[in-house]
C-alpha positions as CSV (number, residue, x, y, z in Angstrom):
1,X,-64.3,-114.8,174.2
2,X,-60.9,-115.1,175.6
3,X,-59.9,-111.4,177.1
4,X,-56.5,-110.4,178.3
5,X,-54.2,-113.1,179.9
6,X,-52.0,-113.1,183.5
7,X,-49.2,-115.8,184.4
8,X,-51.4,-118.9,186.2
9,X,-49.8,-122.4,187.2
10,X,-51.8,-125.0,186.1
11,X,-53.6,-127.2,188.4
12,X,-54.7,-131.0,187.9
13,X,-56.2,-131.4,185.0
14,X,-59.5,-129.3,184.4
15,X,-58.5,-127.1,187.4
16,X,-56.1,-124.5,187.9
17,X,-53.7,-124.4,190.8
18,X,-53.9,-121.1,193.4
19,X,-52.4,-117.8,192.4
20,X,-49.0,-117.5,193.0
21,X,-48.5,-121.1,193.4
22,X,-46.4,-123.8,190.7
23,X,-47.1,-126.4,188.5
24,X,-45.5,-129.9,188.2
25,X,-41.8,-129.3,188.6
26,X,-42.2,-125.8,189.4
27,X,-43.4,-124.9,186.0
28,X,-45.2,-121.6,185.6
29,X,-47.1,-121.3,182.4
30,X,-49.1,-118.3,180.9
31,X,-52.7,-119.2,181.1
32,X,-55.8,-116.9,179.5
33,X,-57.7,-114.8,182.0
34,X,-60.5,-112.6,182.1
35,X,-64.1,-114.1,182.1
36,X,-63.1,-116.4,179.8
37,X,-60.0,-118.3,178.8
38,X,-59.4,-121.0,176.2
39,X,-62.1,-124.1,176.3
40,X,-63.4,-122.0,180.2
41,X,-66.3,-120.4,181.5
42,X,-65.6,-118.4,184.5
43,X,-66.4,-120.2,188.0
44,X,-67.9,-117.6,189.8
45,X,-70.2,-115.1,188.4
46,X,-69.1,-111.7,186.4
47,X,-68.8,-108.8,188.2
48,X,-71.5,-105.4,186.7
49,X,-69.0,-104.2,185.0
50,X,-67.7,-107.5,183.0
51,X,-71.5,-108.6,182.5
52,X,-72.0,-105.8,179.5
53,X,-69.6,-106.3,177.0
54,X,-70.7,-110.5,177.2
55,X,-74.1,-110.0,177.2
56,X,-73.7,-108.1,174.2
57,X,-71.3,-110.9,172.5
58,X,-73.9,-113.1,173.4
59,X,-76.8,-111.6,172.8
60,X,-76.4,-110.1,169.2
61,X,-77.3,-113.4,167.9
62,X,-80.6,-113.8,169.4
63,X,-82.1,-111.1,166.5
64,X,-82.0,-115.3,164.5
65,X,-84.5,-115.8,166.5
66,X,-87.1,-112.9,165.4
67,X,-87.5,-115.9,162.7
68,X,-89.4,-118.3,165.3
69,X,-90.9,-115.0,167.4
70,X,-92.7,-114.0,163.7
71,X,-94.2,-117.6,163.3
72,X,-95.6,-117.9,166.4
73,X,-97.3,-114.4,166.3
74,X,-98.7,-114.9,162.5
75,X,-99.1,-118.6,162.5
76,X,-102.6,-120.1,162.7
77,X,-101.6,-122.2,166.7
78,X,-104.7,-121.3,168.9
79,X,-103.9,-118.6,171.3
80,X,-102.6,-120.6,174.3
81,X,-100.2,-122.6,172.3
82,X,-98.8,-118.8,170.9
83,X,-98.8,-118.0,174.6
84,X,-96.7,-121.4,175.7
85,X,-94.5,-120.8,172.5
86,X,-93.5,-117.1,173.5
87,X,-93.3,-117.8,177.2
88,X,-91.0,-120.7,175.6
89,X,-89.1,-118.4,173.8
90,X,-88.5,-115.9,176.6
91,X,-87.1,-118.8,179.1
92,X,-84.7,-119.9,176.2
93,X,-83.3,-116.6,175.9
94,X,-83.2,-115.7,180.1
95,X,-81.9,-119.4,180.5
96,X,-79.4,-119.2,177.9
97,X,-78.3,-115.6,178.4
98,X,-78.2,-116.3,182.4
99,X,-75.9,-118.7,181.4
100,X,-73.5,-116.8,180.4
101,X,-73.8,-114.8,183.6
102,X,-73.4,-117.6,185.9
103,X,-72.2,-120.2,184.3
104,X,-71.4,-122.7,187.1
105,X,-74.6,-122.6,189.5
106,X,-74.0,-125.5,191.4
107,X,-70.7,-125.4,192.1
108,X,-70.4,-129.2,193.6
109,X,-71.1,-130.9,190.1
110,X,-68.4,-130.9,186.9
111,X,-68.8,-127.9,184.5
112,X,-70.2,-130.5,182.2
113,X,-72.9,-131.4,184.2
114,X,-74.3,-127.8,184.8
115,X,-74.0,-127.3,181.2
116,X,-76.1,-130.1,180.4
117,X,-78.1,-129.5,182.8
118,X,-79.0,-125.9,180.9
119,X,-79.1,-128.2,177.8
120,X,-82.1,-129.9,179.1
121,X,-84.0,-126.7,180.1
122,X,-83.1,-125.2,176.6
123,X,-84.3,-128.5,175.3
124,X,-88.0,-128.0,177.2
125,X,-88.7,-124.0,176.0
126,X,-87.5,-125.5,172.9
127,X,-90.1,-128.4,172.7
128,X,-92.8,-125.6,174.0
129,X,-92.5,-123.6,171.1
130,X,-92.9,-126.0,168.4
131,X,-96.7,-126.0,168.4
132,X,-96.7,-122.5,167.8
133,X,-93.3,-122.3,165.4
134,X,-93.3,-125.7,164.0
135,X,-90.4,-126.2,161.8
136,X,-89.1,-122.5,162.8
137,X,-87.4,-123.8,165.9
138,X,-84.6,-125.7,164.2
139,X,-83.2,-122.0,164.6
140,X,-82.4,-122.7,168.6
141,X,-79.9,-125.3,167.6
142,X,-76.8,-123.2,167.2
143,X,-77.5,-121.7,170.6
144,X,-77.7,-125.0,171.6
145,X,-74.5,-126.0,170.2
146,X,-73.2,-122.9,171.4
147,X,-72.7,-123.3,174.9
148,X,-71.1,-126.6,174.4
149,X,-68.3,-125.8,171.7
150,X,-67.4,-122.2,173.2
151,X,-67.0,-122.9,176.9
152,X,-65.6,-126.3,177.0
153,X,-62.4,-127.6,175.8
154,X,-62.7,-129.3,172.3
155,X,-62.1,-132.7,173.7
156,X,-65.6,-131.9,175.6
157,X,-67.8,-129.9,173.3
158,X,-66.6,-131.6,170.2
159,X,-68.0,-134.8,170.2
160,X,-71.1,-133.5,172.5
161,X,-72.3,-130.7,169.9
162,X,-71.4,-133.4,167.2
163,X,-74.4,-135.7,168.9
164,X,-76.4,-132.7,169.2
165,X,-76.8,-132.0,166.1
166,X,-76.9,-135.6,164.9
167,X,-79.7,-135.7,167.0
168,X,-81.3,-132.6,165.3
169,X,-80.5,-134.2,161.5
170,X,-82.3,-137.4,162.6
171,X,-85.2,-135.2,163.8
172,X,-85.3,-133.5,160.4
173,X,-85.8,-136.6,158.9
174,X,-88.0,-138.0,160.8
175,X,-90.5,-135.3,160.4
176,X,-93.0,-134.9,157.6
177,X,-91.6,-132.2,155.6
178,X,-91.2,-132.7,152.2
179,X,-89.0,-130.6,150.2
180,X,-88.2,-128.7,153.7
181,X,-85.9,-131.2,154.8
182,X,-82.9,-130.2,152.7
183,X,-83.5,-126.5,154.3
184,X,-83.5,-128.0,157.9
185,X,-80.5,-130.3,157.7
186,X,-78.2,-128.0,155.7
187,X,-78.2,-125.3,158.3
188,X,-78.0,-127.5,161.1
189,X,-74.5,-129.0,159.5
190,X,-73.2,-125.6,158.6
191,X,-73.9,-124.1,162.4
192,X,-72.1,-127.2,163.7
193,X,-69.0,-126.7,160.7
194,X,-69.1,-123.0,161.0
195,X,-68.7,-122.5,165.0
196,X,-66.2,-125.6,165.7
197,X,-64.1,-123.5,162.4
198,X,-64.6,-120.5,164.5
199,X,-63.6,-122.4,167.9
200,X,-60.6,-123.9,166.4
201,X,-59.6,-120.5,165.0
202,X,-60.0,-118.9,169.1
203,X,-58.0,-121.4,170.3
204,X,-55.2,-121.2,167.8
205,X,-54.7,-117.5,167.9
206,X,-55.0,-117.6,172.1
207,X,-52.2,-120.7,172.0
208,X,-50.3,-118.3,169.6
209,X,-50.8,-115.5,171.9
210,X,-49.8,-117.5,175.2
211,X,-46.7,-118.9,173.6
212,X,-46.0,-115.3,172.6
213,X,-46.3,-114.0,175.9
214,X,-44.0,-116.9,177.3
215,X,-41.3,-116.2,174.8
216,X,-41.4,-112.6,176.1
217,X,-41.3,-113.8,179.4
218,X,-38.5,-115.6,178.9
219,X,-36.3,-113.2,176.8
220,X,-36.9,-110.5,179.8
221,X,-35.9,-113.9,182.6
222,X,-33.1,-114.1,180.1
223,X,-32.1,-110.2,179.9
224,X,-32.2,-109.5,183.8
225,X,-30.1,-112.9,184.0
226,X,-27.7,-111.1,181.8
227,X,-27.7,-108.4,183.5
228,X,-27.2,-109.0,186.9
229,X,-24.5,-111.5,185.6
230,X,-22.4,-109.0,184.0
231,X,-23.3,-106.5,187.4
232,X,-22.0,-108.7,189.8
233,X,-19.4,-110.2,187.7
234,X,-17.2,-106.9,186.9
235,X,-18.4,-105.8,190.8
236,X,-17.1,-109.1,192.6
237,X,-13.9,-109.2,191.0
238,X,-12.8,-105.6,192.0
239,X,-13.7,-106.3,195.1
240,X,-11.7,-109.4,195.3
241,X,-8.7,-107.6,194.1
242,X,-9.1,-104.7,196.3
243,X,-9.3,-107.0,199.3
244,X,-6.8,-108.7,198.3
245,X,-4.5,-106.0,197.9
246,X,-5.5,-104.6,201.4
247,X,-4.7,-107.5,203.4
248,X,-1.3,-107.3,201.4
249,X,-1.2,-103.6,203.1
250,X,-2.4,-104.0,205.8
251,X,1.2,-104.7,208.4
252,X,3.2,-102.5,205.7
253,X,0.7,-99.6,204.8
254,X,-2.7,-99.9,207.7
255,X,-3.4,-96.3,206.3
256,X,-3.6,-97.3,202.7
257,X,-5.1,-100.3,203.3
258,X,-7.9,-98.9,205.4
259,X,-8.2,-96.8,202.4
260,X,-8.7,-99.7,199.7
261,X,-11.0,-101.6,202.3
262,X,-13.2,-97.9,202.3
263,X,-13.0,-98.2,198.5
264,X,-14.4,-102.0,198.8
265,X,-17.4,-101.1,200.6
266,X,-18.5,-98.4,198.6
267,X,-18.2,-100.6,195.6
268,X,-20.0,-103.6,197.2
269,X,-22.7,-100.7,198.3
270,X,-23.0,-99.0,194.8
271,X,-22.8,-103.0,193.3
272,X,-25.6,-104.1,195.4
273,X,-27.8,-100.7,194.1
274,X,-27.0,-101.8,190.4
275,X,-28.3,-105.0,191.3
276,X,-31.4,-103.9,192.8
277,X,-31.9,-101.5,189.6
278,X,-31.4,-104.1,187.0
279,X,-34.1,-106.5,188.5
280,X,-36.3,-103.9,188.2
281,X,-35.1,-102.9,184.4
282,X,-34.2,-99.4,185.3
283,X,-30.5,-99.7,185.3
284,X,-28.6,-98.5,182.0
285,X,-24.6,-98.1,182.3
286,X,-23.0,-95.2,181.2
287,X,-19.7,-95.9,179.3
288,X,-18.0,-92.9,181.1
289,X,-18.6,-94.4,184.2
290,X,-17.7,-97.7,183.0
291,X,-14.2,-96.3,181.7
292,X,-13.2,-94.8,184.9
293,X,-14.5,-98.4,186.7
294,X,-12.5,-100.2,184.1
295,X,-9.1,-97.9,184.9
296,X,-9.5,-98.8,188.5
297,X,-10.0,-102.2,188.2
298,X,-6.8,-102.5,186.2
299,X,-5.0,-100.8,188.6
300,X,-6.1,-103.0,191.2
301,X,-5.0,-105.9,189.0
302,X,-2.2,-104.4,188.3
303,X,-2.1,-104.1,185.3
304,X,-0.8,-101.5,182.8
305,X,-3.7,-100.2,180.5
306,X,-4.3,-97.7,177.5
307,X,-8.0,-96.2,178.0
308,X,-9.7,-93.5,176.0
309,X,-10.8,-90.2,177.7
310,X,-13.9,-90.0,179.0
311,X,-14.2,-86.9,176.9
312,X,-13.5,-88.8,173.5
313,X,-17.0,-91.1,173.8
314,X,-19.4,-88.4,175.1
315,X,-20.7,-88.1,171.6
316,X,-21.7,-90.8,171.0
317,X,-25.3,-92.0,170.7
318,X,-27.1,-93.4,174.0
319,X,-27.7,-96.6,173.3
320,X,-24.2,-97.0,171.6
321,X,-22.9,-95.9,175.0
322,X,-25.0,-98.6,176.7
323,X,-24.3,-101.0,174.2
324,X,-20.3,-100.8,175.1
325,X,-20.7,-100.2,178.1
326,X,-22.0,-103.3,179.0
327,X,-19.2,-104.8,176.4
328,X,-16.4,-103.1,178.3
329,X,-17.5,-104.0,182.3
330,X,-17.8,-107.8,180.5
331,X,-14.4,-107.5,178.4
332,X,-12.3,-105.7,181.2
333,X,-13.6,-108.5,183.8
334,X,-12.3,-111.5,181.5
335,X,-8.8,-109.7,181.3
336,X,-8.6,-109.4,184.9
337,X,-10.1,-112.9,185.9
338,X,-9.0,-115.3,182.8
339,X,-6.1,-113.9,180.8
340,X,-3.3,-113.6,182.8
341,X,-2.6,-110.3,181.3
342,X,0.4,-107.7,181.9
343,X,-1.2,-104.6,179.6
344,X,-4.5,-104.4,178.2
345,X,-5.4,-101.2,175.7
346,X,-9.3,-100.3,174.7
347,X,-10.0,-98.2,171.7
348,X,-12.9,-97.0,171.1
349,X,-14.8,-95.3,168.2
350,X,-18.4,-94.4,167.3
351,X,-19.1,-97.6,165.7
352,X,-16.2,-99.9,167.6
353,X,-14.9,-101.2,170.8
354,X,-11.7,-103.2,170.7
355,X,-10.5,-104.4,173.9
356,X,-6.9,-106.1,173.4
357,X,-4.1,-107.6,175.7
358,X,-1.3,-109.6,176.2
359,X,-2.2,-112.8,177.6
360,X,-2.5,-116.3,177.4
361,X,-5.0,-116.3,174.1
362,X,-8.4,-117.4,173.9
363,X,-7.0,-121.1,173.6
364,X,-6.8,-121.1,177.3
365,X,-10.4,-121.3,177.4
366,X,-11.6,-121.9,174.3
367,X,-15.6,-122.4,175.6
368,X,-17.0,-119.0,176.3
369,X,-18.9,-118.8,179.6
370,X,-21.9,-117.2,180.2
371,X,-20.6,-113.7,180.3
372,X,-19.2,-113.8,176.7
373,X,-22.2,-115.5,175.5
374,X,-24.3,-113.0,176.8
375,X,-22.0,-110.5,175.5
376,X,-22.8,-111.8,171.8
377,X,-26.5,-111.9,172.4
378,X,-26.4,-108.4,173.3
379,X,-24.2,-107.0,170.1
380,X,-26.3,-109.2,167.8
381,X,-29.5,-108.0,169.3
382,X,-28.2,-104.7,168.5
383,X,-27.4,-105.4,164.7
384,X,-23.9,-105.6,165.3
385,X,-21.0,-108.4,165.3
386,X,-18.4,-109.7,167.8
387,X,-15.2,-111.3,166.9
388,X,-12.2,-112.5,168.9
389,X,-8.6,-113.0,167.6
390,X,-5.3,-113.1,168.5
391,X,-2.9,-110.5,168.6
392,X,0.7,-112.5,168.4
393,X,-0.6,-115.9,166.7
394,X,1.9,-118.7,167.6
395,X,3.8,-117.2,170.3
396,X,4.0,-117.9,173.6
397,X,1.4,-115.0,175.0
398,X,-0.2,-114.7,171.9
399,X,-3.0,-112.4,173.4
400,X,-6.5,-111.6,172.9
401,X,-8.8,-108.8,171.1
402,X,-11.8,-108.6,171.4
403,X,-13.8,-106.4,168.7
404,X,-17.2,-105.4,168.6
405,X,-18.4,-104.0,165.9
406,X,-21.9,-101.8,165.0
């Protein structure tokens, strides 16, 4: 039974590649772990403390064979053939249970090949208790069956426990039954029909539960990518301006440019601990913070802005404050990089952030880049909208807002 699952590359086909390593093109995919995965036995054997909870998965359904046990005792068979059907009995169940514990014993042959090799040894108890059992021992056939439809991939146990049980249906018929017959084919077809429904079933809810877990994996890929985009996005453009500004300074004003290049490594020190936060999911901005990087950024840029207290927003609920936060370090960073702005104004209210200014309109770039995009994923995410007009439609400078909206 498939239990728990860890990110595995795949290997050639049948095989899985070494842990930690990539599949074709660099492809990591999530593949089942545990003992078992989908259509895999182990291939080594299970540790003492994994060996419990499978012995018991396995072994509940031996009790189907008290049915066989029962004839044997009580039957008429001389006593040596109820002594070879027992012994029988008890090297089906250590071979078939052992199985389960080691399922690849010699490691240089195919999976298939050990597994038929237990087959055959199944096969012999099985033809050792039918002196004693007679008909009775049509009940080892879904054990039989078992360890070919379970362990194996489908394209492997399907058509294998399919000529099994063929095999055991021409057997039926073949004996001298009478009215018995229907009773030994019927359950034969229903084990086969019943487990490869149950197989099917395994698989699908393990493929569901794999592509689950890589859609997770690729939403969190897709959230630290957002993060550290809008991170180093806002961060490298202050920088940029402040060094730029500095080298202006520095023949006219050393002392204030010393000053601006002291501000710069700060800022490329406290950028490079957001970074190393957000990879690791524990960074959250804090929109007062993010208002008093936004004012000095302007300034930098040089140009005139309107910008709430830091006061006014304390309020507000936390993951509102996160929320435009995130908006504002994004929307304040396209003023200063894209629009060419002389004044920008932000407003903000417990349900809205509207970031406006006076440049060349969103027609200058009418594609959004990736930090707009992500922008959107994030206030849609939350339940919200985002919208972007102009402010002087037709004119020259017609300007930009940009609303968002919970």
């Amino acid at each position: 039974m498939p239990r728990g699952a860890r990110t595995r590359p795949e290997g050639p086909e049948g095989s899985e590649a070494p842990e930690g390593s990539e599949g074709p093109a660099g492809r990591i995919t999530v593949q089942p772990a545990g003992p078992y995965g989908v259509g895999e036995w182990p291939e080594v054997p299970l540790k003492a403390n994994e060996r419990g909870p499978v012995l018991i998965t396995a072994g509940v359904w031996l009790v189907f064979l008290v049915v066989p046990l029962v004839a044997m005792v009580t039957g008429d068979a001389p006593l040596g053939t109820k002594v070879l059907g027992c012994a029988g009995l008890a090297a089906f169940v250590v071979a078939y249970m052992g199985h389960f514990i080691w399922p690849w014993p010699w490691r240089t042959l195919p999976h298939w090949v050990n597994t038929a090799a237990v087959t055959a040894v199944l096969l012999l108890c099985v033809l050792a208790t039918i002196p004693a059992s007679g008909l009775n021992s049509f009940n080892f056939l879904p054990f039989t069956l078992a360890i070919w439809i379970f362990p194996h991939r489908l394209r492997i146990g399907l058509p294998v426990s399919v000529a099994l049980s063929t095999a055991w249906v021409v057997v039926a018929l073949s004996v001298d039954a009478g009215g018995s017959r229907f009773w030994l084919i019927v359950p034969t077809v229903m084990a086969l029909v019943i487990m490869l429904a149950l197989r099917l079933a395994m698989e699908r809810e393990e493929r569901s539960r794999i592509l689950g877990e890589e859609l997770a994996l690729s939403r969190q890929r897709e959230r630290v990518g957002r993060d550290v985009h809008d991170v180093l996005g806002h961060s490298l453009t202050v920088i940029t301006l402040k060094t730029e500004l500095a080298r202006r300074l520095v023949d006219t004003n050393p002392e204030q440019a010393k000053s601006e290049l002291d501000e710069v490594l700060e800022l490329s020190r406290q950028s490079l601990a957001e970074v190393r936060t957000t990879v690791g999911g524990l960074h959250a901005p804090d929109l007062g913070a993010q208002l008093a990087s936004a004012r000095t950024a302007l300034q930098a840029a040089g140009i005139t802005f309107r910008l709430p207290e830091v006061a006014s927003v304390a309020g507000y609920r936390s993951e509102r404050r996160e929320l435009f936060a995130w908006c504002l370090r994004e929307a304040v960073t396209n003023v200063i990089r894209h629009s060419g702005a002389t004044h920008c104004s932000v407003t903000i209210t417990a349900d809205r952030l509207t970031v406006a200014d006076d440049g060349t309109g969103i027609g200058a770039s009418a594609s959004p880049g990736n930090g707009l995009s992500g922008m959107r994923h994030r206030v849609t995410e939350a339940g919200g909208s985002l919208s972007l007009s102009q402010v002087h439609p037709g004119s020259d400078r017609p300007g930009t807002t940009l609303e968002v909206h919970l």
